[in-house]
Biopython code that builds the backbone (N, CA, C, O; Angstrom):
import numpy as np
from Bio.PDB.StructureBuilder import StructureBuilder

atoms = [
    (1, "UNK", "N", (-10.794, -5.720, -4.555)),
    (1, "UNK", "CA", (-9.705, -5.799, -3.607)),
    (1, "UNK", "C", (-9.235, -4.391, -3.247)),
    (1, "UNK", "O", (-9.411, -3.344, -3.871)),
    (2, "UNK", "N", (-8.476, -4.647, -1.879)),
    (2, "UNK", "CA", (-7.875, -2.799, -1.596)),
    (2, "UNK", "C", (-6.683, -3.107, -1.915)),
    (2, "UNK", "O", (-6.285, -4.135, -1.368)),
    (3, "UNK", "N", (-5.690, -2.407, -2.857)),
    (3, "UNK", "CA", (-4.337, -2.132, -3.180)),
    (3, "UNK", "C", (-3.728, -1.091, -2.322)),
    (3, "UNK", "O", (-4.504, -0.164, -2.089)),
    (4, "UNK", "N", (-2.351, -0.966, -1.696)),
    (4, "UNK", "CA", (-2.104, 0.115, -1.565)),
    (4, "UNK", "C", (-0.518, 0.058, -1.840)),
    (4, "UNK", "O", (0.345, -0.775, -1.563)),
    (5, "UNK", "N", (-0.503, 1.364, -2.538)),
    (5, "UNK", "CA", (0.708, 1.677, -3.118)),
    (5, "UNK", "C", (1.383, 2.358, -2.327)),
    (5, "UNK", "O", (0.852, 3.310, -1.757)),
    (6, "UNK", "N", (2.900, 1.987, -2.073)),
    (6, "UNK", "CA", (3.785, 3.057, -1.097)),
    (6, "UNK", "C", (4.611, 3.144, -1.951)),
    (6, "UNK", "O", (4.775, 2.456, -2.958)),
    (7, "UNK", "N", (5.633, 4.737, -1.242)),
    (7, "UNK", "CA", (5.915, 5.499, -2.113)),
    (7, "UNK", "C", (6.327, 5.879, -3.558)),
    (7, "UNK", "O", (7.376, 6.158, -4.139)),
    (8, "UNK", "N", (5.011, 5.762, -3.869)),
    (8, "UNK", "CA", (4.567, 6.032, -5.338)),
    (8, "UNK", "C", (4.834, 7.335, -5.815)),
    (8, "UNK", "O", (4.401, 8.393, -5.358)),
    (9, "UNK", "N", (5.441, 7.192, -6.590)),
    (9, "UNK", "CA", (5.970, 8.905, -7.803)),
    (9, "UNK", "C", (4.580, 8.990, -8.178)),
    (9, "UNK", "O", (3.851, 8.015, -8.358)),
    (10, "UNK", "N", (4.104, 10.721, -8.333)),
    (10, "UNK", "CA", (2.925, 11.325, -9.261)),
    (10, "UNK", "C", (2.903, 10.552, -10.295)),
    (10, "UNK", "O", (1.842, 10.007, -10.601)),
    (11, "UNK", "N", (4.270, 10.308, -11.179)),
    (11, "UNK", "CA", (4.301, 10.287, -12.667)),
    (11, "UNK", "C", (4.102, 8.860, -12.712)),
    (11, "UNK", "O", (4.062, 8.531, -13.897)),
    (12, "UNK", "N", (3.950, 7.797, -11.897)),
    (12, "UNK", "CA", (3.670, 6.495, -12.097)),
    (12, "UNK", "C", (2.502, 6.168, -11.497)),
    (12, "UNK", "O", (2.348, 4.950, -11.410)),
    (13, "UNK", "N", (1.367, 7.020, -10.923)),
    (13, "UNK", "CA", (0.319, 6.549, -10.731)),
    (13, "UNK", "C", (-0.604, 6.357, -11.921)),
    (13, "UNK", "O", (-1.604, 5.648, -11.811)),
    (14, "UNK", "N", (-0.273, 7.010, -13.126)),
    (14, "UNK", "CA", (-1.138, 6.681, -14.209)),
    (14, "UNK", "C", (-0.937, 5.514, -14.671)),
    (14, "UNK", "O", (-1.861, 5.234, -15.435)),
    (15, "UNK", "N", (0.118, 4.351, -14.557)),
    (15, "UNK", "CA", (0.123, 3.450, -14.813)),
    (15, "UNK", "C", (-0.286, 2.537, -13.898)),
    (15, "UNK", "O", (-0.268, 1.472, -14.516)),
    (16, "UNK", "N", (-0.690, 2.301, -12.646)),
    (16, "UNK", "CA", (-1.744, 1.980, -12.138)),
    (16, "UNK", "C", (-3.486, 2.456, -11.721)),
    (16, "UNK", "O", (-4.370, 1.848, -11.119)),
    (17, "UNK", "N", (-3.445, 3.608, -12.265)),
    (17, "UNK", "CA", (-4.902, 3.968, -12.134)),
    (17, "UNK", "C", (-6.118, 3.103, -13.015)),
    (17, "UNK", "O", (-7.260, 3.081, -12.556)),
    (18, "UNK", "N", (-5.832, 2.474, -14.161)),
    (18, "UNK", "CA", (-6.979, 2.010, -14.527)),
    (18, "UNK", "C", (-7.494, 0.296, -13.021)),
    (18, "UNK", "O", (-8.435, -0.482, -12.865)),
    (19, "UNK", "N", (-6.480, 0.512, -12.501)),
    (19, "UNK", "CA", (-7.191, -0.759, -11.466)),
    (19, "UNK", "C", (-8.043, -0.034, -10.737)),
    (19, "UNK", "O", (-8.863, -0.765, -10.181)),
    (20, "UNK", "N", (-8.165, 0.927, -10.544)),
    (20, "UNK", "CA", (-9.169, 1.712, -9.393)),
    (20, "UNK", "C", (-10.822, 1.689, -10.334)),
    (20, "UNK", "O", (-11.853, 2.228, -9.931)),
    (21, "UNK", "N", (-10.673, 0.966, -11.545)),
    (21, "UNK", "CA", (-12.108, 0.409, -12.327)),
    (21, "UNK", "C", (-12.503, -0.765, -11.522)),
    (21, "UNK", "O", (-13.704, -1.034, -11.548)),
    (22, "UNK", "N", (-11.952, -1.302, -11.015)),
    (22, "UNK", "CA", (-12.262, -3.014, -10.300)),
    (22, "UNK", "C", (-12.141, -2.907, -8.726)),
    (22, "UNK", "O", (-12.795, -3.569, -7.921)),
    (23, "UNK", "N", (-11.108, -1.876, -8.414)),
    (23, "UNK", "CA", (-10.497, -2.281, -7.443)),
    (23, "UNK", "C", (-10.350, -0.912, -6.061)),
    (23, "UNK", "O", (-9.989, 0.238, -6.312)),
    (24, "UNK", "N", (-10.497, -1.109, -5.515)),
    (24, "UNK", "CA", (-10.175, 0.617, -4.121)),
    (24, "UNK", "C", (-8.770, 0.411, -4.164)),
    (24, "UNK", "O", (-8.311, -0.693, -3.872)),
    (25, "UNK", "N", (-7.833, 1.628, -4.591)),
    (25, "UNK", "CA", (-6.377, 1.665, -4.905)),
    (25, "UNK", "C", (-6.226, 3.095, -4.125)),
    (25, "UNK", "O", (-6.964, 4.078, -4.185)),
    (26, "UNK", "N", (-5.360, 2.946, -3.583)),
    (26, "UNK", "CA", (-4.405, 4.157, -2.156)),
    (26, "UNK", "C", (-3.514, 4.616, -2.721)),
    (26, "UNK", "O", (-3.527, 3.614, -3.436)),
    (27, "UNK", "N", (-2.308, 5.469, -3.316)),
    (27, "UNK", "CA", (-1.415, 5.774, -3.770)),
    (27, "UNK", "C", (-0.800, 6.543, -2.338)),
    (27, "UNK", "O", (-1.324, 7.524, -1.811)),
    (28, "UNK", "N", (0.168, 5.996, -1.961)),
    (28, "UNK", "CA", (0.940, 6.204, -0.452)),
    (28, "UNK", "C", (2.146, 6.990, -0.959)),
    (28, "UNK", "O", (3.122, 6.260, -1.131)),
    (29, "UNK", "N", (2.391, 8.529, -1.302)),
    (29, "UNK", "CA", (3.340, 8.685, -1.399)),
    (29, "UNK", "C", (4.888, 8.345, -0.757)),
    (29, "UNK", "O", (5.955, 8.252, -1.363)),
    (30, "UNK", "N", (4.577, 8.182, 0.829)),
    (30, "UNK", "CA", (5.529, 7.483, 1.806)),
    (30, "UNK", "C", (5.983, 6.236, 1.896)),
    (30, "UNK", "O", (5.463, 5.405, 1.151)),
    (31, "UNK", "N", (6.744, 5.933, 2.554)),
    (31, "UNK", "CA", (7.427, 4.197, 2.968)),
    (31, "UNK", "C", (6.360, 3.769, 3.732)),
    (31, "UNK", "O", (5.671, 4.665, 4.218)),
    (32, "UNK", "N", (6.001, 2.450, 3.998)),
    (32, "UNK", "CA", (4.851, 1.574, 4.727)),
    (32, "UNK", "C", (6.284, 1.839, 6.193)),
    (32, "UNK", "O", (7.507, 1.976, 6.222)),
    (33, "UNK", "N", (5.327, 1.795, 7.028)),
    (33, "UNK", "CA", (5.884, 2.210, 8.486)),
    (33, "UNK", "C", (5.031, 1.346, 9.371)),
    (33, "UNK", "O", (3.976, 0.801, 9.046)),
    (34, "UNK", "N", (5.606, 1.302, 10.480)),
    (34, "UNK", "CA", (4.536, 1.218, 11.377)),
    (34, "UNK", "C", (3.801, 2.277, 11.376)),
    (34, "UNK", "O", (2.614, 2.172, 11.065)),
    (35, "UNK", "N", (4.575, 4.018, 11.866)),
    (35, "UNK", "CA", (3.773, 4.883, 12.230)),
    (35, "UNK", "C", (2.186, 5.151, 10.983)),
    (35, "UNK", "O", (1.202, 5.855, 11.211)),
    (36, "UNK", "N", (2.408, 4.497, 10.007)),
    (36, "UNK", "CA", (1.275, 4.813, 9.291)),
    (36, "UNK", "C", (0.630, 3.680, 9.058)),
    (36, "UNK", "O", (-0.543, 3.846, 8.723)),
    (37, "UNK", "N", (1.054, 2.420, 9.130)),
    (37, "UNK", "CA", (0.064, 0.857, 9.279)),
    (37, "UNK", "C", (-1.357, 1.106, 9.237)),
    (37, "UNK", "O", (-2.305, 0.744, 8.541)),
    (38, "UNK", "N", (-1.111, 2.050, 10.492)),
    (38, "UNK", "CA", (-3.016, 1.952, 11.247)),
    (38, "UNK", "C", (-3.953, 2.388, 9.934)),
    (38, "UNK", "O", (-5.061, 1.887, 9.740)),
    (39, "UNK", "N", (-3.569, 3.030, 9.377)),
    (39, "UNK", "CA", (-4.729, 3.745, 8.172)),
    (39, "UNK", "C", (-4.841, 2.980, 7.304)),
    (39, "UNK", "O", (-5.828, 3.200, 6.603)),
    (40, "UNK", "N", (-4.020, 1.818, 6.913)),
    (40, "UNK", "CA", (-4.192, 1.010, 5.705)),
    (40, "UNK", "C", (-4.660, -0.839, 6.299)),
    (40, "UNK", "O", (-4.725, -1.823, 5.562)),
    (41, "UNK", "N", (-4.886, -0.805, 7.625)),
    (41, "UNK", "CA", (-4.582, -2.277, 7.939)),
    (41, "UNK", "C", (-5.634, -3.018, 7.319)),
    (41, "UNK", "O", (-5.411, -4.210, 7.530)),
    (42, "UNK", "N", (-6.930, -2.824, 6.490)),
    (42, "UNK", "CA", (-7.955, -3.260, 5.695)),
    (42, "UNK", "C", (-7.292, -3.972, 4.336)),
    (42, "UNK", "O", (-7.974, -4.727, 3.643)),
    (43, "UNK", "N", (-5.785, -3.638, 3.993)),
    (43, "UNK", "CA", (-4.996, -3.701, 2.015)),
    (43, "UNK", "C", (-5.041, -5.178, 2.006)),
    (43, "UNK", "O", (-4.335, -5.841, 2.766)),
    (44, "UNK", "N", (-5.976, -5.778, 1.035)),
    (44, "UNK", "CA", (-5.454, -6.737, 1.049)),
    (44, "UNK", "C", (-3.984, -7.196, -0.033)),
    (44, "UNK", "O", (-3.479, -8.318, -0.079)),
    (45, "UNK", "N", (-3.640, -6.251, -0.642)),
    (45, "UNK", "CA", (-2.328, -6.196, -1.100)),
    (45, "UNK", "C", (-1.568, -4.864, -0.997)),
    (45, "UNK", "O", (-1.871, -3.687, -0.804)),
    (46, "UNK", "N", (-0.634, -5.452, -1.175)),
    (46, "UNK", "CA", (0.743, -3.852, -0.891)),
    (46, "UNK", "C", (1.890, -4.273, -1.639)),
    (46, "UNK", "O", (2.567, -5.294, -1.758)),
    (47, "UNK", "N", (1.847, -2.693, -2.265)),
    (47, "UNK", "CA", (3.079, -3.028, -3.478)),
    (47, "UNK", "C", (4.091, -1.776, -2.735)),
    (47, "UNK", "O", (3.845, -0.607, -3.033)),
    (48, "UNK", "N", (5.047, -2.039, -1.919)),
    (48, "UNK", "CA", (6.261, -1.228, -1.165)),
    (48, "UNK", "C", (7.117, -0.967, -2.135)),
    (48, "UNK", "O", (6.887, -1.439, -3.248)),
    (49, "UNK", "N", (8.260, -0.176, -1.916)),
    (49, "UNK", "CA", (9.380, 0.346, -2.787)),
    (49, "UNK", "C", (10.583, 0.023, -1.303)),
    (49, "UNK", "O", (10.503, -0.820, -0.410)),
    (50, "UNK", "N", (11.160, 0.614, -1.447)),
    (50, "UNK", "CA", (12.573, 0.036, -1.187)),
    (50, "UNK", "C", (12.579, 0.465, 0.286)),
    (50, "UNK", "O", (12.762, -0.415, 1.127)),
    (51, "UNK", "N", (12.387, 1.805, 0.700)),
    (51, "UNK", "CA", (12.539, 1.994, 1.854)),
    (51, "UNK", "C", (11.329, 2.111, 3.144)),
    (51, "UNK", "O", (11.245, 2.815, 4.150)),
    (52, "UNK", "N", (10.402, 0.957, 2.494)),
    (52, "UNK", "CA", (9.045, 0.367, 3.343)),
    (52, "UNK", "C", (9.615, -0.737, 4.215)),
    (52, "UNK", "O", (10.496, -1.584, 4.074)),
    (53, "UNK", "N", (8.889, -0.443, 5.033)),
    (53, "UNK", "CA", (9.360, -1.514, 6.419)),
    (53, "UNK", "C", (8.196, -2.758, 6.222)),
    (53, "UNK", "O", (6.966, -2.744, 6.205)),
    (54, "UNK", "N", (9.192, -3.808, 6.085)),
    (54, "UNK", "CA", (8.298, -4.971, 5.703)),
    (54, "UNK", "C", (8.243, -6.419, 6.612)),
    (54, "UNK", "O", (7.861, -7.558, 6.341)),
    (55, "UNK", "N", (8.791, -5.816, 7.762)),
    (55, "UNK", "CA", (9.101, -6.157, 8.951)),
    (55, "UNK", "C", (7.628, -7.445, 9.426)),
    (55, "UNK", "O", (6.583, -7.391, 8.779)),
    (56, "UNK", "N", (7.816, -8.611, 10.720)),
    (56, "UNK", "CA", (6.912, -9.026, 10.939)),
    (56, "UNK", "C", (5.790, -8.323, 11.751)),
    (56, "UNK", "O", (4.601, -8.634, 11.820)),
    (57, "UNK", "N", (6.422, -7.345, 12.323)),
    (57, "UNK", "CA", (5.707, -6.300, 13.354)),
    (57, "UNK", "C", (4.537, -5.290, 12.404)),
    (57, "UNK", "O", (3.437, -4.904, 12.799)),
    (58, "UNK", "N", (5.045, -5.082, 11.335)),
    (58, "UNK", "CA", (4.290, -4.270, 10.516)),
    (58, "UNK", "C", (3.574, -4.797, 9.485)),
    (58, "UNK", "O", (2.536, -4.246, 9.120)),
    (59, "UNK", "N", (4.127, -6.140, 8.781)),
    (59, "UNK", "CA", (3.153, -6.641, 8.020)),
    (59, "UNK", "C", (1.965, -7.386, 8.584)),
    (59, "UNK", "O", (1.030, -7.784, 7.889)),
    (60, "UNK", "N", (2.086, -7.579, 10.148)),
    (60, "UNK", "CA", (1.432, -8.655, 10.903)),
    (60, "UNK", "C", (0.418, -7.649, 11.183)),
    (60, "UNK", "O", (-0.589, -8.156, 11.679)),
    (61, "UNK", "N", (0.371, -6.697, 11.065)),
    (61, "UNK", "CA", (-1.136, -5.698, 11.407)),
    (61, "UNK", "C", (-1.901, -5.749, 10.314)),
    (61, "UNK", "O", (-3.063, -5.368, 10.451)),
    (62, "UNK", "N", (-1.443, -6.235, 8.940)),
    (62, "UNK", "CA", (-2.001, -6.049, 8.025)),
    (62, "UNK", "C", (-3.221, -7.267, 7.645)),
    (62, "UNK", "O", (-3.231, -7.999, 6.655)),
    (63, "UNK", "N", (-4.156, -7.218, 8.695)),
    (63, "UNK", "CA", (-5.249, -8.080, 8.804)),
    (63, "UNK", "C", (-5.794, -8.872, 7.319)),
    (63, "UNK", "O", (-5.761, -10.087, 7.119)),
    (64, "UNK", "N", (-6.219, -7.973, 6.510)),
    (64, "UNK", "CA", (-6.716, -8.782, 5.309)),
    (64, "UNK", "C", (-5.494, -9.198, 4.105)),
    (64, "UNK", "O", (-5.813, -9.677, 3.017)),
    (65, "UNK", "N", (-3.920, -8.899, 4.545)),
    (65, "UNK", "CA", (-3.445, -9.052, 3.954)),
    (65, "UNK", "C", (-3.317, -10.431, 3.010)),
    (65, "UNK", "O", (-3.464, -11.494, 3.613)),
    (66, "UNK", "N", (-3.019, -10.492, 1.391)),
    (66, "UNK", "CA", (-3.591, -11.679, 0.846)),
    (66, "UNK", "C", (-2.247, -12.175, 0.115)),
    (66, "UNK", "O", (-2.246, -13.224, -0.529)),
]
sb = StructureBuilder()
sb.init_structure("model")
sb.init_model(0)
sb.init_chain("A")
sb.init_seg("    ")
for serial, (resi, resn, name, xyz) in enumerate(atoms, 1):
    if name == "N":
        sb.init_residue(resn, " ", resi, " ")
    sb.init_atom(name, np.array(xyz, "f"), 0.0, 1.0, " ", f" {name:<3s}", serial, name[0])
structure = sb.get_structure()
């Protein structure tokens, strides 16, 4: 599966890195946006933090979303 992580701290990507054994994992230091959608619209999951736009406009691009 593709994971992608938004804005993810340095110091907490080690606690998701062993999924990148199974899995294609993104570590998005930024908020999920529209302006950045386009590069991730393949995720079939997304783990956002607080100030990600989770809007229908922006999750609705997210084609393989699961």
């Amino acid at each position: 599966m593709k994971i992608a992580f938004f804005e993810i701290e340095a110091w907490e990507r080690e606690t998701f890195e062993p999924l990148s054994r199974n899995h294609e994992v993104r570590f998005i230091p930024e908020p999920l946006t529209e302006d950045n959608i386009s590069a991730h619209r393949d995720v079939e999951i997304v783990s956002p933090f607080i100030y990600s736009d989770l809007g229908g406009e922006v999750l609705g691009q997210l084609e393989a979303l699961s």
